[in-house]
N, C-alpha and C positions, 0 to 999 in steps of 0.2 A: 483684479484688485480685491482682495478681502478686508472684511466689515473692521479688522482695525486699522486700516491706512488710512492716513488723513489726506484730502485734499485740498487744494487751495481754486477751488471752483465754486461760483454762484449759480445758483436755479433759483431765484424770486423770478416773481411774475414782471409784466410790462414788459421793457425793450430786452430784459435778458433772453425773456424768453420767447422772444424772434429769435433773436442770436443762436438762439440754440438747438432751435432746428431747421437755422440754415446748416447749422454746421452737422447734425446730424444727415441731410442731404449732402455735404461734401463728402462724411467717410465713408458714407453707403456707396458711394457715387466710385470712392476709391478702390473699394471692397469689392462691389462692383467692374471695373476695369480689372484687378486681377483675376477674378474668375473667368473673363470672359478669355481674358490672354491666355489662362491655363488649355482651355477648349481650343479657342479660335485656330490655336497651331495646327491642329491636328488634319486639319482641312485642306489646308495651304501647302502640307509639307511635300504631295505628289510633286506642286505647282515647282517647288523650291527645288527640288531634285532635278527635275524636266530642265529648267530654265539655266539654274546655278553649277550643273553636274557636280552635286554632293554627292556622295559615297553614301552607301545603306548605316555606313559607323558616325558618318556627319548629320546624317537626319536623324539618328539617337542622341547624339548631344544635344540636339537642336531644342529636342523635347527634354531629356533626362538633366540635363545640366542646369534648366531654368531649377529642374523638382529638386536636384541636389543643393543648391544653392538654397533654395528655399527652406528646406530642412534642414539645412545645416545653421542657417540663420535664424529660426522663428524664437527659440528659446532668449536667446543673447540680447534679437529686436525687444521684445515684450522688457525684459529688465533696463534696457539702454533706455525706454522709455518710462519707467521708475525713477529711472535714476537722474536724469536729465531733462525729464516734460514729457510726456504726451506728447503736446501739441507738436516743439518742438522736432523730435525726431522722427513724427508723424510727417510733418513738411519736407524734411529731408528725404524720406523713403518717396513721396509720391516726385521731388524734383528728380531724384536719382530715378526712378522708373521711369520717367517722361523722360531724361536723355538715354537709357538707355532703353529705351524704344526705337528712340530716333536712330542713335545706332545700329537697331538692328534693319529699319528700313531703308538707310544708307548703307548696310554692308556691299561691296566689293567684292567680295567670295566667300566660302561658307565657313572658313576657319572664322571670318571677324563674326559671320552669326553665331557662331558657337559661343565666341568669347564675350560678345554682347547680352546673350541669352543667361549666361552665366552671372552678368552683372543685374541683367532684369528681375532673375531669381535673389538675388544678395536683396536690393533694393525692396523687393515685395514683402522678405523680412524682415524690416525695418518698419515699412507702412502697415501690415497687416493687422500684425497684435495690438496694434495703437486703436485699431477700430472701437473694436467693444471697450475696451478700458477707456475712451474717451467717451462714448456714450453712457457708460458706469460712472465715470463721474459728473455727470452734466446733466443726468436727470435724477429725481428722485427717484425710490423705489416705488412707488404705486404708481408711475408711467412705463416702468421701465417693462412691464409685461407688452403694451402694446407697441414697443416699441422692438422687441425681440421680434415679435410678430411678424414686424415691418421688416426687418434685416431676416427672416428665413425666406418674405417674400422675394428681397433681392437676392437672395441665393438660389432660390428657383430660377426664375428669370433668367438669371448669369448661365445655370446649367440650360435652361430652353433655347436662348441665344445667341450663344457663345459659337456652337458648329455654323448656324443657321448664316448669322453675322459674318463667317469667315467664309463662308462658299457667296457669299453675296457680290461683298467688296474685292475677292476672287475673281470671280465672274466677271463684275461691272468693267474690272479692271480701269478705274480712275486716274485720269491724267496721266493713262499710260504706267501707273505704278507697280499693275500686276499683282503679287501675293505681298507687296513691301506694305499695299494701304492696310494691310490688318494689324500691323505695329505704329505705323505714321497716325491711325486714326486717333491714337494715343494723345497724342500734341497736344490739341487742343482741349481733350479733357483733363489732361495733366499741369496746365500751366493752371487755367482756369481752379481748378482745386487746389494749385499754391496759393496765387493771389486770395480766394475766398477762405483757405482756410485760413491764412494767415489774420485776415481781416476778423473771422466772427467765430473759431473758435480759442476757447478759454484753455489754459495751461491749466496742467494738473501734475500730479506726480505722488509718488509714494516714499514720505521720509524716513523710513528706515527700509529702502529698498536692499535686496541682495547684492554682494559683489558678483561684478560678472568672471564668468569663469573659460578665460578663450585658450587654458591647455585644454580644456576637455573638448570645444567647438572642432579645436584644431586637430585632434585627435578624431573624432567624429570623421572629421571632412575627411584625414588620410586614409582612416580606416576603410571607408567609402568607395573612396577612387582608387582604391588600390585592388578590389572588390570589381568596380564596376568597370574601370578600363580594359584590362584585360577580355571581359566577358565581352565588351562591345567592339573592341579590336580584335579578338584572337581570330575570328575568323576569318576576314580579308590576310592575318599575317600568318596564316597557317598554324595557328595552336601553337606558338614558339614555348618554348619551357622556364623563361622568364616568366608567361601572364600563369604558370602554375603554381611557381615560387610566390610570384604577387598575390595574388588570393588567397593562398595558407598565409601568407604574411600579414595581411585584412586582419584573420582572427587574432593574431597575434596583437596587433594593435589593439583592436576592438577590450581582449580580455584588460592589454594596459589601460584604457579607457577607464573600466570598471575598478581598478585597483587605485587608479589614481580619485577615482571619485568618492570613493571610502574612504582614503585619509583626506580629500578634500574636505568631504562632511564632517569627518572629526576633527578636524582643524577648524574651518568657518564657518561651518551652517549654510553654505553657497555653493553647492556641487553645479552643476548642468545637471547632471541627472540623478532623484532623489533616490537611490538604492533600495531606502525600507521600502517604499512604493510596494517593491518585487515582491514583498511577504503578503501582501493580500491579494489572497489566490484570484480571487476575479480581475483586480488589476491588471497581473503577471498573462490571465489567460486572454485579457479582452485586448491589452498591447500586441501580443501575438496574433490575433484576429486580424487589428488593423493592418498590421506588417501586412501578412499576407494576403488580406483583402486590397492591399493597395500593388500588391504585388501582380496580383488577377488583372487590374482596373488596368495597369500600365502596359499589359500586353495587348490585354484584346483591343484598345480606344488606338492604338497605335497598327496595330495591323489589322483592323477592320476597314480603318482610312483607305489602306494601302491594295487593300483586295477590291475596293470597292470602286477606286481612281487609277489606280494601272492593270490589277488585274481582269476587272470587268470592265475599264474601258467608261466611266461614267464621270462625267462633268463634276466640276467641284457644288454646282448646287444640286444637280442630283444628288450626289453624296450626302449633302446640308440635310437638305430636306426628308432625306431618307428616315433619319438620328432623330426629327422631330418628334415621332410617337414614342422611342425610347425616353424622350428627357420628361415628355409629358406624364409617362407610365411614373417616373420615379418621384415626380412633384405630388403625384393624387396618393401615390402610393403610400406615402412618407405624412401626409399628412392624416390620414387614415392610422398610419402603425403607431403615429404619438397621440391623435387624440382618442381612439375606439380600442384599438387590438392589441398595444402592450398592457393597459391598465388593467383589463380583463384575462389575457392569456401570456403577460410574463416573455419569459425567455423564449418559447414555441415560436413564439414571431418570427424572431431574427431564424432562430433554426427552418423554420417555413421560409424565409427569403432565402440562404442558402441553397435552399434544396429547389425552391423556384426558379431562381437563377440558374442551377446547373440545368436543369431544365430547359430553359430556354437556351443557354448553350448546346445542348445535343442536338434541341431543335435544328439550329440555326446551322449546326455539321451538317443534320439529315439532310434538309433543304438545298444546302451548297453543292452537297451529293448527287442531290434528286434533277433539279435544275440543270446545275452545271452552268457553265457563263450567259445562258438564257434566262438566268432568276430577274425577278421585275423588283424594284420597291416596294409591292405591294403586297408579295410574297414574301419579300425580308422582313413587314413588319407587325407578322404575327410573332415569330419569335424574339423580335424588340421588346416589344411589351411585354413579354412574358419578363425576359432578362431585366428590364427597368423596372416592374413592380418588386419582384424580389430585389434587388437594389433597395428600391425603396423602402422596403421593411427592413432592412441593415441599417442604410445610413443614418435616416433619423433617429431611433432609441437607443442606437448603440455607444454613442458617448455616456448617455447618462447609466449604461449599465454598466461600463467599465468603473466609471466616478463613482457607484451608489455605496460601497464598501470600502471608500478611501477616508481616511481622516479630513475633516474640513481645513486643517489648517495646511494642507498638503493638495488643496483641490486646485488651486492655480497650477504650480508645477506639474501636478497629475494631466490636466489641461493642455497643458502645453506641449507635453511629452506624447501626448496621442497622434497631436495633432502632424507632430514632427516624424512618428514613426510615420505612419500612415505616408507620408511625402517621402522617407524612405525607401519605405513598399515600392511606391511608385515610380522611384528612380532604380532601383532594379531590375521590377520588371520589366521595364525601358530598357536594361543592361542586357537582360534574359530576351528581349527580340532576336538579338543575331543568333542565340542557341535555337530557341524553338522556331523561329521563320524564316531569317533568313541563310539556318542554318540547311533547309531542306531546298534552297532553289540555286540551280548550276550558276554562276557568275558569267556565262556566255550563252544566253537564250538568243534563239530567233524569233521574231517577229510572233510568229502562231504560236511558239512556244511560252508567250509571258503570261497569256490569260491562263490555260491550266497549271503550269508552276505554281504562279500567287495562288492558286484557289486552292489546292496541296497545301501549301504551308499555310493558309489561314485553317484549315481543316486541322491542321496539325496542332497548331498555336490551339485554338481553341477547345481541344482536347486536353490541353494543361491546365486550362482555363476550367475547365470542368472537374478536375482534380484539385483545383487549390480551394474551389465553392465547397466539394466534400471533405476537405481538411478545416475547412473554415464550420462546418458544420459539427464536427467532432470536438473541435475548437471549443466551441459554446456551451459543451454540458458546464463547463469549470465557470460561467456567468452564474450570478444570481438568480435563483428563477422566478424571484418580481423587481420591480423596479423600487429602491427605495423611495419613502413617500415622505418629504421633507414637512416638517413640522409646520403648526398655521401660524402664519408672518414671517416663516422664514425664508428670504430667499433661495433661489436655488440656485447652486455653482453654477458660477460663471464657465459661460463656454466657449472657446474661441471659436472660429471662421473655418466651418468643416474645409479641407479642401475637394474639390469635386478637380477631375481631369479635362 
C-alpha cells in the first residue's frame, strides 16, 4: 500500500491496541504456515513416492505446481485484497489453504495431491500479500520498523523449521498418518487463525485500488504450463514432438502476454505487469537474477532430498537435520549482509554470495565424489554452510537493490513482480529436474544400482547448479553498486514475503 491510499483502520491506544497485535500474531502465524509448507514438502516427498508409487513427473507437480500456482496468483491476491478488504480476502486465503491441506492429507493417489497442491498454491496467493498490507495498515509508521523485524524473524524460523518439522512428523509418524501429518498439521492452525482473524483483525483496503487484470494472470498461467509440462513429462513419454511444439508455443504466448499488456497500460493504468518497469536497467537485470536464482534454488532443494533419502539410503530426520546448518548459515548470513556489509560494500556482496555459493556447490560435487555413499552429515555440512552463507548474502539485500532505481509510485507492482518471478524460477527449475536428474538415471535400476545412479545425477544437477550462480554473478554488474538510501522520515518500500523453498 503506498503513502496515498487511504485506509479505513484504527491504531489508538487502549483495547485497539491489543487488537492489533493479536492480529499481528495471526498473519505472522499465516506467513508462517506458508513458509513452512513451501520447505516441509521437500522432506516428505521420498516418503510419498515409497508409500503412494508417484512417478518421478508426480513428485515434480507435487512441488512445482504448489510454486506455479502461487506465482501465478500473488499479483491478482495482493489487488483482490485492495479491492475487496484485506481482512476479508485474507480469511478466505487462510480458509482455502486449511481445506486444501486437508485435501492434500486425505488424498487417495498422487493425481488428487497434485490437484490439491495446486489449490494450496492458488490459496497461499490470496492469503500471503494480505500479510504486510494488513500490518501497513494497522500500525503506525514509527512501529512498523520493529515490527518488520519481527516478521524477517518469522521468516527465519519458517526457513530453520520447515525441513526440520517435516522429517519429525515423518518420522514420528502420528496416528499412523505417515507423510499426510505434515499437511493435516495444517487444521488446526488454519481454523484457529479464521476464527481469531476474523475476531480482532480490522478491514482495510485501498479506494482507488487497480482493476484486476485475469487475461494477463491467464496468459501467464498458459504460458507456464505449456513451458513446464512438457519438460516434466517429456521424459517418462519419450520426448514426443508435441512437448517441442508446446514450448516454442510458451514463447509465443509469453510474447502475447507483453503485447496485450502495453495496450492494457494504455487503455487502464492496470496491466499485471508494469512494462516501463523494464527500462531501468537494474530492474530489468535484478528481475532476471531472481528468475534464475529461483531457477538454481528449485533444483538443487529438490534433488538434494532425493540423493540424500533414496540415494544414500538416510532417514527422513537424518535428512531434516542434515539442512539444519544450511538454514542457520543463511539466517546469520543475511542478517550480517543487511545490517554490516551492503551499507559498506554495495553490490560486492551479492556478487561475493554468488561466487560463495558456487563454491560451496563444487564443494559439495567434490565431496559426493570423494565419499561416495559413505559421506556422514558431518561431512556434508561444511559445504552447507558455505552454500547458505552465500545464500544468505543474496536474499536479504537483493530486493532492495532491484527496488532502489525504481520510481516510488511503481514500488508496489515492482514488489510484487519480484516476488512472483522469483516463484517462477522456482517452478521451472522444478520442470528442469527430469532434464538435469532424472534425465541421467535408467528407469530400471537394481537394488545396488539406486545409491550410485542418484549420486550421478545429483553430481550432475549440481553442476547446473553451479552454472546458473556464475550467470547470476555476471547478472549483477547491471545492479546498482550501493544501495539507495532513502530520505530521513521516509519510509522505505514496502516489501512483500520473500519466498524461501
Amino acid at each position: 500500500m503506498t503513502s496515498t491510499e487511504q485506509t479505513h483502520s484504527t491504531t489508538a491506544g487502549g483495547g485497539s491496541d491489543r487488537r492489533r497485535w493479536f492480529a499481528l500474531a495471526i498473519v505472522m502465524t499465516a506467513a508462517f504456515m506458508d513458509l513452512v509448507d513451501v520447505t516441509i514438502v521437500n522432506i516428505a516427498i521420498p516418503s510419498i513416492q515409497r508409500e503412494e508409487g508417484a512417478s518421478f513427473s508426480q513428485i515434480q507437480w507435487i512441488t512445482a505446481g504448489y510454486a506455479l500456482a502461487f506465482a501465478a496468483g500473488l499479483i491478482t491476491g495482493g489487488r483482490l485484497g485492495d479491492i475487496h478488504g484485506r481482512k476479508r480476502v485474507f480469511l478466505v486465503g487462510i480458509g482455502g489453504f486449511t481445506v486444501a491441506s486437508a485435501l492434500c492429507g486425505l488424498a487417495v493417489n498422487p493425481e488428487m495431491l497434485v490437484a490439491a497442491r495446486f489449490l494450496q498454491g492458488g490459496m497461499a496467493a490470496l492469503m500471503v500479500p494480505q500479510v504486510l498490507s494488513i500490518v501497513h495498515a494497522t500500525f503506525p509508521a514509527h512501529e512498523r520498523g520493529k515490527v518488520f523485524g519481527l516478521f524477517g524473524a518469522v521468516v527465519g524460523l519458517g526457513a530453520v523449521s520447515g525441513p526440520l518439522l517435516g522429517a519429525l512428523l515423518t518420522e514420528w509418524n502420528l496416528f499412523g498418518w505417515g507423510w499426510r501429518s505434515i499437511f493435516l498439521i495444517n487444521l488446526p492452525v488454519g481454523v484457529a487463525g479464521l476464527i481469531l482473524g476474523g475476531r480482532f483483525i480490522t478491514e482495510s483496503r485501498a479506494p482507488r485500488a487497480l482493476k484486476l487484470d485475469l487475461v494477463g494472470v491467464a496468459l501467464v498461467t498458459l504460458g507456464l504450463l505449456m513451458l513446464l509440462y512438457p519438460l516434466i513429462r517429456g521424459r517418462e513419454l519419450g520426448w514426443p514432438v508435441w512437448g517441442y511444439v508446446s514450448m516454442a508455443g510458451a514463447l509465443v504466448v509469453l510474447a502475447a502476454l507483453v503485447a496485450y499488456e502495453r495496450r492494457k497500460s494504455a487503455r487502464d493504468g492496470s496491466p499485471l505487469v508494469e512494462l516501463s518497469l523494464f527500462r531501468v536497467k537494474s530492474f530489468a537485470a535484478g528481475i532476471a537474477v531472481q528468475t534464475v536464482f529461483g531457477v538454481g534454488l528449485g533444483v538443487f532443494f529438490l534433488v538434494w532430498t532425493l540423493y540424500m533419502q533414496v540415494g544414500l539410503g538416510w532417514s527422513p530426520l537424518k535428512a531434516g537435520l542434515t539442512g539444519v546448518p544450511f538454514s542457520i548459515a543463511v539466517s546469520v548470513a543475511a542478517g550480517m549482509s543487511v545490517q554490516k556489509l551492503v551499507p559498506r560494500f554495495g553490490r560486492k556482496v551479492l556478487q561475493a554470495g554468488a561466487l560463495v555459493m558456487a563454491a560451496g556447490v563444487l564443494l559439495h560435487i567434490w565431496e559426493s565424489a570423494h565419499f561416495g555413499l559413505a559421506v556422514t552429515p558431518w561431512q556434508m555440512a561444511l559445504p552447507l554452510v558455505v552454500m547458505g552463507v552465500g545464500m544468505g548474502l543474496i536474499v536479504a539485500p537483493l530486493t532492495d537493490a532491484i527496488l532502489s532505481e525504481v520510481p516510488r509510485e511503481h514500488a508496489g507492482s515492482a514488489s510484487g513482480l519480484i516476488n512472483t518471478v522469483q516463484q517462477m524460477g522456482n517452478a521451472l527449475g522444478l520442470g528442469l529436474v527430469s532434464v538435469v536428474f532424472f534425465g541421467t538415471i535408467s528407469e530400471h535400476l537394481r537394488p545396488e544400482q539406486v545409491g550410485p545412479a542418484f549420486a550421478d545425477a545429483f553430481r550432475n544437477a549440481l553442476g547446473w547448479v553451479a552454472v546458473v550462480m556464475g550467470a547470476i554473478f555476471l547478472l549483477m554488474f547491471a545492479l546498482p553498486k550501493r544501495p539507495a538510501q532513502h530520505l530521513e522520515g521516509e519510509q522505505p518500500v514496502e516489501q512483500k514475503e520473500p519466498a524461501l523453498v
